[in-house]
C-alpha positions in Angstrom: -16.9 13.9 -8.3 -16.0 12.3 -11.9 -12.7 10.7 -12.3 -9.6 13.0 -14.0 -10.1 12.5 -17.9 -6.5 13.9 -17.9 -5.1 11.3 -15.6 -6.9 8.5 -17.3 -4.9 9.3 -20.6 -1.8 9.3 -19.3 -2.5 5.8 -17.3 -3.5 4.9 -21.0 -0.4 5.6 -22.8 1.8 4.4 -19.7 -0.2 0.8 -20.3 -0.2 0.9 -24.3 2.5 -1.3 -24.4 0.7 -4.0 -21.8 -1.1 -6.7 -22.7 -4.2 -7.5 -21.9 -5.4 -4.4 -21.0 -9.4 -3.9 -20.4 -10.8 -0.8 -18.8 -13.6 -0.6 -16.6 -15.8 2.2 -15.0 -16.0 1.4 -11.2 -16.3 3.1 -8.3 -17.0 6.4 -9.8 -14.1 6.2 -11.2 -11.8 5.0 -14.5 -10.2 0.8 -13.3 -7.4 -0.6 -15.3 -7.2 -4.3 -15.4 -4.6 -6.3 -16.6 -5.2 -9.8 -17.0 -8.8 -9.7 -15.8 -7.2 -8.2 -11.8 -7.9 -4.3 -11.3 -4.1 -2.9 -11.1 -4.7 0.8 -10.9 -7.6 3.4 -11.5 -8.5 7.2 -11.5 -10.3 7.5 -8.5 -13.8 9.6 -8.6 -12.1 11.0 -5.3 -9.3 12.2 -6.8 -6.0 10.8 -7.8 -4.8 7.0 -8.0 -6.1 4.2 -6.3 -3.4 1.8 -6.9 -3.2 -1.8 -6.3 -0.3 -3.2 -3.5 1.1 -6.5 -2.0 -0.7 -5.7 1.0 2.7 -6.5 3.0 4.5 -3.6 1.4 1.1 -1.1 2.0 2.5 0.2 5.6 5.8 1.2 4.3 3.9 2.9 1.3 1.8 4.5 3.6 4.8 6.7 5.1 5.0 8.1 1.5 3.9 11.6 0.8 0.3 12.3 -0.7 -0.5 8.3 0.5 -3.5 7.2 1.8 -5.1 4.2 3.0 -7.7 3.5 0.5 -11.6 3.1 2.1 -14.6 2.3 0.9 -18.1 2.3 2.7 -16.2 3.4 5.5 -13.9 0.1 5.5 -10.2 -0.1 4.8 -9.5 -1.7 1.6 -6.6 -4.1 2.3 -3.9 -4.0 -0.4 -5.4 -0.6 -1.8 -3.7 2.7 -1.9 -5.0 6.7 -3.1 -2.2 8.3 -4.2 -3.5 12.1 -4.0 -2.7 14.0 -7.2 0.8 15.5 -6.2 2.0 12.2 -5.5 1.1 11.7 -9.5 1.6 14.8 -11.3 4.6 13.7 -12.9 5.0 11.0 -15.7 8.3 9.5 -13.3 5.6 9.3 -10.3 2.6 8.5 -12.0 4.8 5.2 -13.8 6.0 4.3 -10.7 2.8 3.7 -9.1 0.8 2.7 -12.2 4.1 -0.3 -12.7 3.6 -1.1 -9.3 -0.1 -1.4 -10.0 0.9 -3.7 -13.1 3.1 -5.8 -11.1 1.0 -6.3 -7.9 -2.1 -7.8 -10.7 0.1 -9.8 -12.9 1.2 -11.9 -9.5 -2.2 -13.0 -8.2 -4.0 -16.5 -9.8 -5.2 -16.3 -13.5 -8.7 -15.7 -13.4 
């Protein structure tokens, strides 16, 4: 499955104001970096993986449409899906993509 083209823009134009900005096809899917750290992405499964402290990930988890994220069969610590209803609004989508943001901006320059 390709990646939302639709969800990828408005990831775009809720990070057109961030710096340092690249975009990268992983995964099957569309990453966001910002400052070199993948922060968010539009999953080739569907909806948002979205980068988390991984302390705050269990509390997350209890959230509607929230998934632990796995790859290869292997939980990705500090990863969330975020199916599409949990994203089908600009509010919802902003709130995970800043989250996203946040979560990159805190770990060691690269």
């Amino acid at each position: 499955m390709a990646y939302d083209e639709d969800l990828a823009n408005r990831i775009r134009e809720l990070l057109a104001t961030e710096r340092g900005v690249e975009e990268k096809r992983m995964f099957g899917g569309l990453a966001f970096l910002v400052a070199g750290h993948m922060a968010v992405a539009a999953s080739g499964r569907g909806g948002l993986m979205v980068r988390v402290p991984p302390a705050d990930a269990e509390e997350l988890l209890s959230r509607e449409h929230v998934t632990q994220m796995t790859m290869a069969g292997r939980r990705t610590r500090g990863w969330l899906l975020v199916g599409d209803d949990g994203v089908r609004t600009t509010r919802l989508l902003s709130a995970w993509v800043t989250r996203g943001v946040q979560c990159a901006k805190a770990l060691p320059p690269k």
